[in-house]
C-alpha positions as MATLAB code, in Angstrom:
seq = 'XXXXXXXXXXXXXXXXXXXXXXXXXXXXXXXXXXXXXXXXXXXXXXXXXXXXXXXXXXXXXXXXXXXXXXXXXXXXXXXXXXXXXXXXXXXXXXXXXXXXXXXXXXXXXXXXXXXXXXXXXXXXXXXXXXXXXXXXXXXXXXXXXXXXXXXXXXXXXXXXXXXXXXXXXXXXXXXXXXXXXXXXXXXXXXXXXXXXXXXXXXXXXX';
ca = [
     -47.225  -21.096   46.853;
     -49.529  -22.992   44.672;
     -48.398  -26.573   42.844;
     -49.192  -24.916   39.722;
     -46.521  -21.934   40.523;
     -44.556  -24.752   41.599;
     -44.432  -26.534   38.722;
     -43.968  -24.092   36.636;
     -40.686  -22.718   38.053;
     -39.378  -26.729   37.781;
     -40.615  -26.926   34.417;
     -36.756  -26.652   32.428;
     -39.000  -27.277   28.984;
     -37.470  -24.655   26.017;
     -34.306  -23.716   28.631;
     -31.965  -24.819   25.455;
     -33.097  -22.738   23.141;
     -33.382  -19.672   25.468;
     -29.343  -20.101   26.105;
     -28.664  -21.016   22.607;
     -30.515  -17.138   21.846;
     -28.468  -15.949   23.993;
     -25.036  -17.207   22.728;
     -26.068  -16.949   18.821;
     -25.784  -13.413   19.197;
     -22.186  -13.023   20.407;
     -20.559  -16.496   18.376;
     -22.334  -14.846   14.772;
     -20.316  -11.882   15.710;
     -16.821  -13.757   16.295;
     -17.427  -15.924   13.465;
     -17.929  -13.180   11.313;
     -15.730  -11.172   12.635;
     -13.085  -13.817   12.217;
     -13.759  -14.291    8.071;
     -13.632  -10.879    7.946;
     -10.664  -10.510    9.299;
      -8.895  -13.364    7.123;
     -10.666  -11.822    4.188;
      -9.001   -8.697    4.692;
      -5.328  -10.485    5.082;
      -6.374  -12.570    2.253;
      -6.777   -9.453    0.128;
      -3.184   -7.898    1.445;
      -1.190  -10.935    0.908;
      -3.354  -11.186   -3.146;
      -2.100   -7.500   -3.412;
       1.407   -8.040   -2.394;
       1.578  -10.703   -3.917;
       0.535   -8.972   -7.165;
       2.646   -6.065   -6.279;
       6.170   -8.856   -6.295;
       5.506  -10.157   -9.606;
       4.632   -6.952  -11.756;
       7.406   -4.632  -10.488;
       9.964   -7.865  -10.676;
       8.710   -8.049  -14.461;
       8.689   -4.578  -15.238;
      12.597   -3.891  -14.152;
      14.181   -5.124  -17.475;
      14.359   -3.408  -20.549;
      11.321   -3.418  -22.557;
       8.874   -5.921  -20.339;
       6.091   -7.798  -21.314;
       2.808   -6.890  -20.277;
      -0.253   -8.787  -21.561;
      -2.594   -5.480  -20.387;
      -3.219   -2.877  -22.287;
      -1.432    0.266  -21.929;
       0.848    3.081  -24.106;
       3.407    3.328  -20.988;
       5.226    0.742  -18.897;
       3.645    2.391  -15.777;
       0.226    2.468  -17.427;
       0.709   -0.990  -18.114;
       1.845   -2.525  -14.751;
      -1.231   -0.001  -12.885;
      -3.721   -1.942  -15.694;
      -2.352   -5.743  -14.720;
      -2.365   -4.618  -10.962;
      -6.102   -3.805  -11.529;
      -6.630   -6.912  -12.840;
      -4.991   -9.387  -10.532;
      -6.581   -7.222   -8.108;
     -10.794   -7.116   -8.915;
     -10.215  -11.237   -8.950;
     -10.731  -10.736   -5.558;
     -11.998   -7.591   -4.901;
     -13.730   -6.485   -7.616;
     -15.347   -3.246   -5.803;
     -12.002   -1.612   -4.599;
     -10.458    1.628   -5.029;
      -7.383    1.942   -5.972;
      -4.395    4.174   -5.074;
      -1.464    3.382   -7.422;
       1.924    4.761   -6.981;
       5.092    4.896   -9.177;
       8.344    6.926   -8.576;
      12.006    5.780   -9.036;
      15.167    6.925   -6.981;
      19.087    6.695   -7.874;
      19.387    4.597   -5.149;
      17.552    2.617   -1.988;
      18.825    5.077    0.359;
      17.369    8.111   -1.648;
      13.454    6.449   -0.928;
      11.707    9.004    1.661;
      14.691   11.246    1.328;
      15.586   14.683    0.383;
      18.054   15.022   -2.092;
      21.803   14.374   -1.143;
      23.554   17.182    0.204;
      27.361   17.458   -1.569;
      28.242   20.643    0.018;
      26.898   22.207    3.900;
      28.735   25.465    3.895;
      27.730   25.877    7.598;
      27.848   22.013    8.561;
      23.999   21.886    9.616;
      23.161   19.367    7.661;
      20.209   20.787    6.161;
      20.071   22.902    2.748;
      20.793   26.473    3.022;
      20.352   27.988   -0.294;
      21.291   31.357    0.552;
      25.137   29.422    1.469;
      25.515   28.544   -1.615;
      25.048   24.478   -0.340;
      25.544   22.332   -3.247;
      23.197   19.104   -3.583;
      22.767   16.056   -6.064;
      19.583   17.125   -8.417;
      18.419   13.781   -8.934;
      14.893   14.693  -10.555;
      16.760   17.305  -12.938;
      14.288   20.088  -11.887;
      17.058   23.119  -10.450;
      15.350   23.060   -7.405;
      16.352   20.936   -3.718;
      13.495   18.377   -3.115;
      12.661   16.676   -0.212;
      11.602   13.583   -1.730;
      14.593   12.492   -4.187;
      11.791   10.338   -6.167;
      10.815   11.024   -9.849;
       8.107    9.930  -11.196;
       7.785    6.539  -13.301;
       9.732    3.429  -12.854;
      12.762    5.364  -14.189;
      15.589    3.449  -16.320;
      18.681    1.174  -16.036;
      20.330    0.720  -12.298;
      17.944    3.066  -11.108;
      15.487    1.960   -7.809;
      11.743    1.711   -8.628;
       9.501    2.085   -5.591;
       5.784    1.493   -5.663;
       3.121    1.771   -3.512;
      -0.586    0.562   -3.662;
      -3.510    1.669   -1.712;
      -6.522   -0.423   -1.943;
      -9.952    0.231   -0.317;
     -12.905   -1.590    0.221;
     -16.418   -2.176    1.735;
     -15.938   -5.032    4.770;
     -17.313   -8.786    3.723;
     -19.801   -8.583    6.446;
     -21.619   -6.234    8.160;
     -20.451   -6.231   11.256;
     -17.953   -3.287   11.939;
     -21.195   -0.906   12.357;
     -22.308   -3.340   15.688;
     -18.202   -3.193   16.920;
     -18.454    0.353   16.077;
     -15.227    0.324   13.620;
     -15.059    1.946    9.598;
     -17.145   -0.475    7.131;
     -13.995   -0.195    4.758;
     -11.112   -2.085    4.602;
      -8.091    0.053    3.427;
      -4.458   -0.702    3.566;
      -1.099   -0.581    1.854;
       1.029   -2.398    0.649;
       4.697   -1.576   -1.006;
       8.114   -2.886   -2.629;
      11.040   -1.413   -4.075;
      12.815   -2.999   -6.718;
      16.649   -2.222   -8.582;
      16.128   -1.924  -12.366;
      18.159   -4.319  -14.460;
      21.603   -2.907  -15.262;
      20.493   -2.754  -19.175;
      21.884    0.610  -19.858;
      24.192    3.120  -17.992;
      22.839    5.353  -15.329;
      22.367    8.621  -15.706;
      24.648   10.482  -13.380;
      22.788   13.359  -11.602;
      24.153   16.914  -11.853;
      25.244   18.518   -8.904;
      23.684   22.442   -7.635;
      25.446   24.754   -6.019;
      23.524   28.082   -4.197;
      20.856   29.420   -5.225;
      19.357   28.368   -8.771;
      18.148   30.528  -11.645;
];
């Protein structure tokens, strides 16, 4: 083997910067990686956040709202929106708003009073009889109305936000380029007023 050979497979000249190529590659993609990730948790606890403090203020009787708005609702969706685009001013939003006579009615059908045949499910044709809590002659299975209802009652929202990632990294990890999550709370109105008491069905309804 010639010197020159020789010398040239000694020769450690530019070895730093061929290992720091080869690391920069995989540490860019933690580091962004990472800042996306606390981006994303940033945004969810913002939007929770957000989410406490409107439905807390809108559970009194007539609440202030500094956005704009002919409705309660359409004025806590409009100060959501805005507490929101502070920090993400591209999302998409999914807004929800529905009320229930109490916390155990949220997911549920409506509240069976009578089950003729004891299998706890509604059987119309046994004449079962059942709490109408949204007023509408016909057994739901989601007890929820729509709108942050009145006095005493429960007022559940949801919000669904969705966004393009910081960085652009989840097309190397192979993962969706959007963040989207959701985030929810259910509040008790303030006892300003009496409660509606909801009428009770029997059978099968007209």
């Amino acid at each position: 083997m010639s010197h020159r050979i020789i010398n040239l497979l000694a020769d450690q000249r530019g070895v730093s910067a061929v290992e720091f190529g080869l690391l920069l590659t995989p540490f860019l993609m933690l580091l962004m990686g990472g800042m996306d990730l606390g981006h994303q948790y940033y945004i969810r606890a913002v939007t929770q956040g957000a989410l406490s403090d409107v439905s807390r203020r809108a559970s009194v009787e007539d609440p202030t709202f500094l956005a704009a708005g002919a409705t309660t609702e359409e004025r806590v969706e409009a100060t959501l929106k805005q507490q929101i685009d502070a920090v993400a001013p591209d999302a998409e939003y999914t807004i929800s708003q529905r009320n229930y006579f109490d916390f155990n009615g949220i997911g549920n059908p409506e509240r069976l009073i009578t089950d003729v045949n004891g299998n706890g499910q509604f059987d119309e044709s046994d004449g079962d009889c059942w709490e109408d809590l949204d007023e509408d002659g016909e057994y739901d299975l989601d007890s929820g109305r729509v709108g942050i209802g009145g006095a005493n009652d429960v007022s559940f929202y949801s919000v669904n936000v969705r966004m393009e990632r910081l960085f652009p990294t989840a097309s190397l990890l192979g993962i969706s380029p959007y963040i989207d999550f959701t985030v929810e709370t259910a509040v008790r109105n303030q006892p300003y007023g009496n409660q509606p008491t909801p009428p009770v069905i029997c059978g099968v309804t007209p």
